[in-house]
Backbone as JSON Lines, residues from 0, in Angstrom:
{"i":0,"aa":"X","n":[0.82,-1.18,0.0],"ca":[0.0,0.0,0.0],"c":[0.87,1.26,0.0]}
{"i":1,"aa":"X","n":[1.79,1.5,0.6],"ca":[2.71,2.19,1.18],"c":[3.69,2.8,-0.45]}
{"i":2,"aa":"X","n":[3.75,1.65,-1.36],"ca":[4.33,1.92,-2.56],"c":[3.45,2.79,-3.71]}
{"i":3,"aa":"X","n":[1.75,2.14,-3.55],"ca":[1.08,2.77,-4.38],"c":[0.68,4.3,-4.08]}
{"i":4,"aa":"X","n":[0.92,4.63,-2.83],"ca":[0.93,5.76,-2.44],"c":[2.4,6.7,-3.03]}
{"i":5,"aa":"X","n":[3.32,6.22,-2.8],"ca":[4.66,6.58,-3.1],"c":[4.39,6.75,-4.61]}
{"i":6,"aa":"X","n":[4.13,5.94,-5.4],"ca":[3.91,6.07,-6.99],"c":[3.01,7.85,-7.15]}
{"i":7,"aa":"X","n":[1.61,7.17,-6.38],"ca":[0.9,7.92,-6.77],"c":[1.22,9.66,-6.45]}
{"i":8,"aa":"X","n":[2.27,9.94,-5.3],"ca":[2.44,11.25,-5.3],"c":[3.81,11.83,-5.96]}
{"i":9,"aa":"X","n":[4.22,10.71,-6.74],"ca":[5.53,11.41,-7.09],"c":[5.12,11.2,-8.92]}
{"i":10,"aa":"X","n":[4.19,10.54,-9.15],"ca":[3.82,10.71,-10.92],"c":[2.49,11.59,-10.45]}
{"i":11,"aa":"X","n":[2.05,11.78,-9.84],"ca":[0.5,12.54,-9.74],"c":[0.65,14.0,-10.38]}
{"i":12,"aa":"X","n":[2.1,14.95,-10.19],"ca":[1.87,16.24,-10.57],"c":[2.2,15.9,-12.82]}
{"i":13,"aa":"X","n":[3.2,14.86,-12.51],"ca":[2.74,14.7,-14.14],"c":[1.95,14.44,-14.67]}
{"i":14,"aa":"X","n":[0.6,13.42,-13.92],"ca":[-0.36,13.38,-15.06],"c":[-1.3,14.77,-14.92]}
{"i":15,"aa":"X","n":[-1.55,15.25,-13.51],"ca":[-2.33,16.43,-14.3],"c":[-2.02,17.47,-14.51]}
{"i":16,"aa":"X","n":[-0.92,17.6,-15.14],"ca":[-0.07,18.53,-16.08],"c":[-0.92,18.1,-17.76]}
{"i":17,"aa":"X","n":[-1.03,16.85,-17.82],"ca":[-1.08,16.19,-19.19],"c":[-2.44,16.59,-19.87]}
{"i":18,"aa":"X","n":[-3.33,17.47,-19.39],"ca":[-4.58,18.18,-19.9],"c":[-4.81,18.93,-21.06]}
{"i":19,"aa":"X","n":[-3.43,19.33,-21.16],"ca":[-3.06,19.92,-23.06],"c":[-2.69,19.14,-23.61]}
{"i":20,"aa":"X","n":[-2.66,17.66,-23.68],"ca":[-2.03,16.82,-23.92],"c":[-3.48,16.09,-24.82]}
{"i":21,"aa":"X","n":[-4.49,16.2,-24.41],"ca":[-5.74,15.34,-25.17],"c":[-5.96,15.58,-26.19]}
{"i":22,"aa":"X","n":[-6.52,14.66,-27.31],"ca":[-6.87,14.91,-28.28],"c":[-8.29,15.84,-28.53]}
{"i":23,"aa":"X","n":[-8.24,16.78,-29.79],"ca":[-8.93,17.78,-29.59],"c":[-10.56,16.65,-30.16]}
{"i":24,"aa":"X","n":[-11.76,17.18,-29.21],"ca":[-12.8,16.22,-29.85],"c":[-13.21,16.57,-31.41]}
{"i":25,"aa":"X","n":[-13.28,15.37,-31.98],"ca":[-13.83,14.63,-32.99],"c":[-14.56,15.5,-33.51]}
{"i":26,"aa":"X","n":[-15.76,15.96,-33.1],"ca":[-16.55,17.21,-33.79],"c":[-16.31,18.56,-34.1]}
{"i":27,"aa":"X","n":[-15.1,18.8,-33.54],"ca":[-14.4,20.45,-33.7],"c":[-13.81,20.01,-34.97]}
{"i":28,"aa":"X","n":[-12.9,18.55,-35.58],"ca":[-12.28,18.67,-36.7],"c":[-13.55,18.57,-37.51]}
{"i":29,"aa":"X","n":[-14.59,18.12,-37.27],"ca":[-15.39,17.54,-38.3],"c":[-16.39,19.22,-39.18]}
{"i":30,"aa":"X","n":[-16.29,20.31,-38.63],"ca":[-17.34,21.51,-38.46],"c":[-16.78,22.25,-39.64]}
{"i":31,"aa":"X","n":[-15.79,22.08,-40.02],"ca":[-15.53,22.86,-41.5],"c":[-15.65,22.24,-42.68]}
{"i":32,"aa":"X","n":[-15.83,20.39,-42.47],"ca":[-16.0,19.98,-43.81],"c":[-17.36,19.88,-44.53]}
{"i":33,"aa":"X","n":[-17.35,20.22,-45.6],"ca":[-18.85,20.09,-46.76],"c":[-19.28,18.82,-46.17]}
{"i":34,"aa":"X","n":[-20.67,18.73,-46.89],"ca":[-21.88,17.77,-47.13],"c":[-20.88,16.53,-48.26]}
{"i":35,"aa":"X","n":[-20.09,16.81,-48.72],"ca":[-19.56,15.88,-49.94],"c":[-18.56,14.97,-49.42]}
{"i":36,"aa":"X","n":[-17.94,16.14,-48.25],"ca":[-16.22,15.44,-47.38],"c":[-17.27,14.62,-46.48]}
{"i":37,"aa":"X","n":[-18.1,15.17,-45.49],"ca":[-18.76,14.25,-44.35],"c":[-19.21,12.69,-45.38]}
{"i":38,"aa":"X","n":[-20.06,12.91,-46.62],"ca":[-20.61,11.96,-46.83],"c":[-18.93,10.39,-46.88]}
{"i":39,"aa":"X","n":[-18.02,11.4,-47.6],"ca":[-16.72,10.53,-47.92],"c":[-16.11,9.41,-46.59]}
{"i":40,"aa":"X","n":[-16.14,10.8,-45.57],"ca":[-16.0,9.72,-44.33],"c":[-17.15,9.2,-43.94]}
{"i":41,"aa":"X","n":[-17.97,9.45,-44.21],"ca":[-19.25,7.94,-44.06],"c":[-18.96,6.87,-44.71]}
{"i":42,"aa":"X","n":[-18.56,7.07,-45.85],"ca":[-18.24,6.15,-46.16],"c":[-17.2,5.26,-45.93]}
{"i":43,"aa":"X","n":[-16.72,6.14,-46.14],"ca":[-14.95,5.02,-45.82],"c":[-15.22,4.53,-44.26]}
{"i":44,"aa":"X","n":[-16.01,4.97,-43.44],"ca":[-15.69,4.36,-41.86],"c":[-16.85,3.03,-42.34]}
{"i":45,"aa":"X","n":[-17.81,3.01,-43.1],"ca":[-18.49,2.55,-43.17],"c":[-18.25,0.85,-43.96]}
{"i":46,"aa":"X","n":[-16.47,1.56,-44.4],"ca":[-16.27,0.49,-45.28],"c":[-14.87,-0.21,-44.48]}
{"i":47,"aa":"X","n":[-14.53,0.82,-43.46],"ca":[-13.52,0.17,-42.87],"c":[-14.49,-0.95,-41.72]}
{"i":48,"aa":"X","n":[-15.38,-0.67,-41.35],"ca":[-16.04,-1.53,-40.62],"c":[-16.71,-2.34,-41.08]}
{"i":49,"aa":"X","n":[-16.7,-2.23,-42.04],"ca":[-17.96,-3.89,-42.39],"c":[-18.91,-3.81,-42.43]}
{"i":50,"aa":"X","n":[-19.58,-2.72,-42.73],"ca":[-21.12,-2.51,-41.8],"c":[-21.97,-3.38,-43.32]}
{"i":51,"aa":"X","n":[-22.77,-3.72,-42.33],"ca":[-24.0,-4.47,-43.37],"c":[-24.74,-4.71,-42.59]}
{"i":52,"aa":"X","n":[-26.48,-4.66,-42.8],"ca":[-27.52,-4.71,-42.27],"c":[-27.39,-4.7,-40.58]}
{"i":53,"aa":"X","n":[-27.23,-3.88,-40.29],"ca":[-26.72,-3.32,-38.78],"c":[-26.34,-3.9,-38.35]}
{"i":54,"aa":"X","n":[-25.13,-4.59,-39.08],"ca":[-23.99,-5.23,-37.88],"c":[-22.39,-4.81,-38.79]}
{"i":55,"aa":"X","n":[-21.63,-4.94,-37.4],"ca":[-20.61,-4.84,-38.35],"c":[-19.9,-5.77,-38.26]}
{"i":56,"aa":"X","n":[-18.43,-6.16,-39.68],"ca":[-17.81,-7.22,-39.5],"c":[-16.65,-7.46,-38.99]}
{"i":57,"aa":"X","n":[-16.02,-6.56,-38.43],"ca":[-15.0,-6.43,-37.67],"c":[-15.23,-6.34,-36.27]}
{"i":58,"aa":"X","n":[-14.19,-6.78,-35.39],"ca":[-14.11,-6.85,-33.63],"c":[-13.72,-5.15,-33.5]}
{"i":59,"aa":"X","n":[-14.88,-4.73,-32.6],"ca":[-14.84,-3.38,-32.03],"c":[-13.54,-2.95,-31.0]}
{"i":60,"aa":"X","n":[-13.29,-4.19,-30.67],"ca":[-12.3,-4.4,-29.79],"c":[-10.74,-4.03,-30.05]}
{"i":61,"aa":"X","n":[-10.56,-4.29,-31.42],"ca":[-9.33,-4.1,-32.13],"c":[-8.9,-2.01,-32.01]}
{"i":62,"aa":"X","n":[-7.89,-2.44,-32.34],"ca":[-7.51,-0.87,-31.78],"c":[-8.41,0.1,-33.23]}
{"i":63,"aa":"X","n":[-8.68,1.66,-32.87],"ca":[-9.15,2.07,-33.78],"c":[-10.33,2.15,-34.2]}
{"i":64,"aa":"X","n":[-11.22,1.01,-33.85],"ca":[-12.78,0.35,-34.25],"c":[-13.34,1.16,-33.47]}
{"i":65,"aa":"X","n":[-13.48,1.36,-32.5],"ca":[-13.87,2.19,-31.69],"c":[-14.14,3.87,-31.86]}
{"i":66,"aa":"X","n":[-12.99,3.89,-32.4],"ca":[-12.63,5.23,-32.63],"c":[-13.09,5.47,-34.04]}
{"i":67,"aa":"X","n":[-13.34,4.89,-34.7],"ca":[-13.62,4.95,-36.41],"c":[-15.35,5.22,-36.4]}
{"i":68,"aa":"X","n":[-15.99,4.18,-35.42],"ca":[-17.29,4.12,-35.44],"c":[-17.63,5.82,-34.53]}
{"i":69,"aa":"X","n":[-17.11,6.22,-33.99],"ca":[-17.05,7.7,-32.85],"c":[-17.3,8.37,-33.95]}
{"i":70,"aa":"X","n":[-16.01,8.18,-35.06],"ca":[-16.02,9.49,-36.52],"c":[-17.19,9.41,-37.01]}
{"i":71,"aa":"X","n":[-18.06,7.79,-37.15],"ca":[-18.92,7.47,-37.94],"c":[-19.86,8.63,-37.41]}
{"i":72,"aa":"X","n":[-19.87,8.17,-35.72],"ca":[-21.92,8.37,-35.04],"c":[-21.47,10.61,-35.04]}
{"i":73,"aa":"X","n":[-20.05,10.62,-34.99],"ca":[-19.74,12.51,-35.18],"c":[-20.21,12.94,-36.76]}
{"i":74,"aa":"X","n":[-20.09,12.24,-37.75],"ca":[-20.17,12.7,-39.29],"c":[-21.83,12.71,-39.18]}
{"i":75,"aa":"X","n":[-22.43,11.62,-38.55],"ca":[-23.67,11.27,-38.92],"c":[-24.51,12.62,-37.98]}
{"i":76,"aa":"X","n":[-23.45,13.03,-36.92],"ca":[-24.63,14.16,-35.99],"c":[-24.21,15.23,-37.3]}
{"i":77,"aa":"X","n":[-23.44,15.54,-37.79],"ca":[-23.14,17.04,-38.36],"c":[-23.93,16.97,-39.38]}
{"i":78,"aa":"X","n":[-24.76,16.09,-39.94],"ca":[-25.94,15.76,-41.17],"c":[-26.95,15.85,-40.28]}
{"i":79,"aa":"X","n":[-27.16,15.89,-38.86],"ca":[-28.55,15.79,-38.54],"c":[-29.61,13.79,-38.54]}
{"i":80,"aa":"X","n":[-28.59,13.34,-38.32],"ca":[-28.63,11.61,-38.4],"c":[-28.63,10.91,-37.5]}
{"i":81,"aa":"X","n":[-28.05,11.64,-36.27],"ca":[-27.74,10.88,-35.37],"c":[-27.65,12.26,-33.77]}
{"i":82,"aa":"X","n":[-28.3,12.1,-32.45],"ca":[-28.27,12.7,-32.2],"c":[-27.53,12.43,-30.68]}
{"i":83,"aa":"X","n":[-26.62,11.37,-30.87],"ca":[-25.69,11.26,-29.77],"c":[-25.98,10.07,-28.96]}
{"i":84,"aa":"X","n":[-25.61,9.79,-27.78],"ca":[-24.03,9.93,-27.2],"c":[-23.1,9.41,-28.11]}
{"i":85,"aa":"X","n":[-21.38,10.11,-28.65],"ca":[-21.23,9.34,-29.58],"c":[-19.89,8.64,-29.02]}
{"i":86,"aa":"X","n":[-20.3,7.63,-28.46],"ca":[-19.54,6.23,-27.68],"c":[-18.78,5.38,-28.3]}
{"i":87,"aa":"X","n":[-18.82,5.51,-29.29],"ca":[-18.33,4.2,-30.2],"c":[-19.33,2.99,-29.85]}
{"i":88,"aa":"X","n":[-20.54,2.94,-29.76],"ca":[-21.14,2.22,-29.36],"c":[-21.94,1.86,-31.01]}
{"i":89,"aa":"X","n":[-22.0,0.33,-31.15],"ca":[-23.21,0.05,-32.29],"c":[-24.37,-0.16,-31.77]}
{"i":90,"aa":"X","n":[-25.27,0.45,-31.03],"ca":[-26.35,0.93,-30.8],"c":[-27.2,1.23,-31.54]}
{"i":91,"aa":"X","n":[-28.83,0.56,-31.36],"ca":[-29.95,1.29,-32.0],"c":[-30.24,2.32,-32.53]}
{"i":92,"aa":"X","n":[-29.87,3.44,-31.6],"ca":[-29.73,4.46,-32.35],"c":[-28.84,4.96,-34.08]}
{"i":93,"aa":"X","n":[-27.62,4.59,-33.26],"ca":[-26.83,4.66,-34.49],"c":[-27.06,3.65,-35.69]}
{"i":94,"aa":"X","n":[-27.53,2.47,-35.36],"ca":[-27.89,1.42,-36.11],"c":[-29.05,2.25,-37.24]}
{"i":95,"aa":"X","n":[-30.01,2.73,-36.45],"ca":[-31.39,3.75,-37.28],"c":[-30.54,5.21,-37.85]}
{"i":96,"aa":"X","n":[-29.71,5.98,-37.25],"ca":[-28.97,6.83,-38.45],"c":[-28.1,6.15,-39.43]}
{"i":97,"aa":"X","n":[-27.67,5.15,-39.41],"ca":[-26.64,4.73,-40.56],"c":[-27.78,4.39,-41.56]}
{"i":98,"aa":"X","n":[-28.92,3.65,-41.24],"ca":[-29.71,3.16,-42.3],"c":[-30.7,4.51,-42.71]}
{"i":99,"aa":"X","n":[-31.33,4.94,-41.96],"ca":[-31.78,6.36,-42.81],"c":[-30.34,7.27,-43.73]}
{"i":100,"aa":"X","n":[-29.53,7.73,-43.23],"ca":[-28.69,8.06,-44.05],"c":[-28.03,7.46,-45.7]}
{"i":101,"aa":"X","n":[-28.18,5.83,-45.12],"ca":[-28.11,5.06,-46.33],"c":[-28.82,5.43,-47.34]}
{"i":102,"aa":"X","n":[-30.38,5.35,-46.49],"ca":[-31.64,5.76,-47.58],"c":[-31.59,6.96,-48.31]}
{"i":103,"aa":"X","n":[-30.78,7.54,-47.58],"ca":[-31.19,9.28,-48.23],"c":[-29.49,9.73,-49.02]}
{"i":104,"aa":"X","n":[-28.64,9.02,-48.94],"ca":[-27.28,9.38,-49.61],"c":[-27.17,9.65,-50.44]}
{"i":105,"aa":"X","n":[-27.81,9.44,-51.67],"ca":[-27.88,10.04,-53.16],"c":[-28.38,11.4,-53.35]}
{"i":106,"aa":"X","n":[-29.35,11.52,-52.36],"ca":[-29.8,13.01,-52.25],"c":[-28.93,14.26,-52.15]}
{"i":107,"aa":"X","n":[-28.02,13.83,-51.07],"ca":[-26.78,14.6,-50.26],"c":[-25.81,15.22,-51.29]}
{"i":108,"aa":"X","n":[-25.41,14.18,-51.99],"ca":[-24.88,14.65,-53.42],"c":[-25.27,15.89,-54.44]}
């Protein structure tokens, strides 16, 4: 006990130093691109994952998957598709914006 204490006060002022250190969220990069760039990364996340009839074919688990499907359920809020939490979760919700969006993608164009 005596050690995890010792750890914890002699790395403690480095990690919360490390607060400029996070990655900036997902939706601040996403707010300047067109209707044409968002649809592109719909796609491509859509194709890095596998997605078919609301499942996908890759392990979420693998590094990245997670984070790819986040870009997905962020591209899909900036269309008005999806209205959050965006977890990396394949969830109902997101399951019902990927397929309305599907439906309506030619339009977007």
């Amino acid at each position: 006990m005596r050690h995890l204490l010792l750890f914890l006060f002699a790395f403690l002022p480095l990690m919360m130093g490390c607060d400029n250190m996070r990655p900036t969220p997902i939706t601040s990069e996403l707010l300047h691109l067109s209707v044409a760039e968002l649809v592109g990364k719909i796609d491509s996340a859509l194709s890095r994952l596998e997605y078919s009839n609301g499942k996908v074919g890759v392990n979420l688990g693998r590094v990245g998957m997670r984070m790819e499907l986040r870009t997905l359920q962020s591209c899909l809020e900036q269309l008005d598709y999806f209205d959050g939490p965006r977890l990396g979760i394949l969830d109902d919700k997101t399951v019902d914006a990927i397929e309305r969006y599907l439906a309506n993608r030619d339009s977007l164009l």
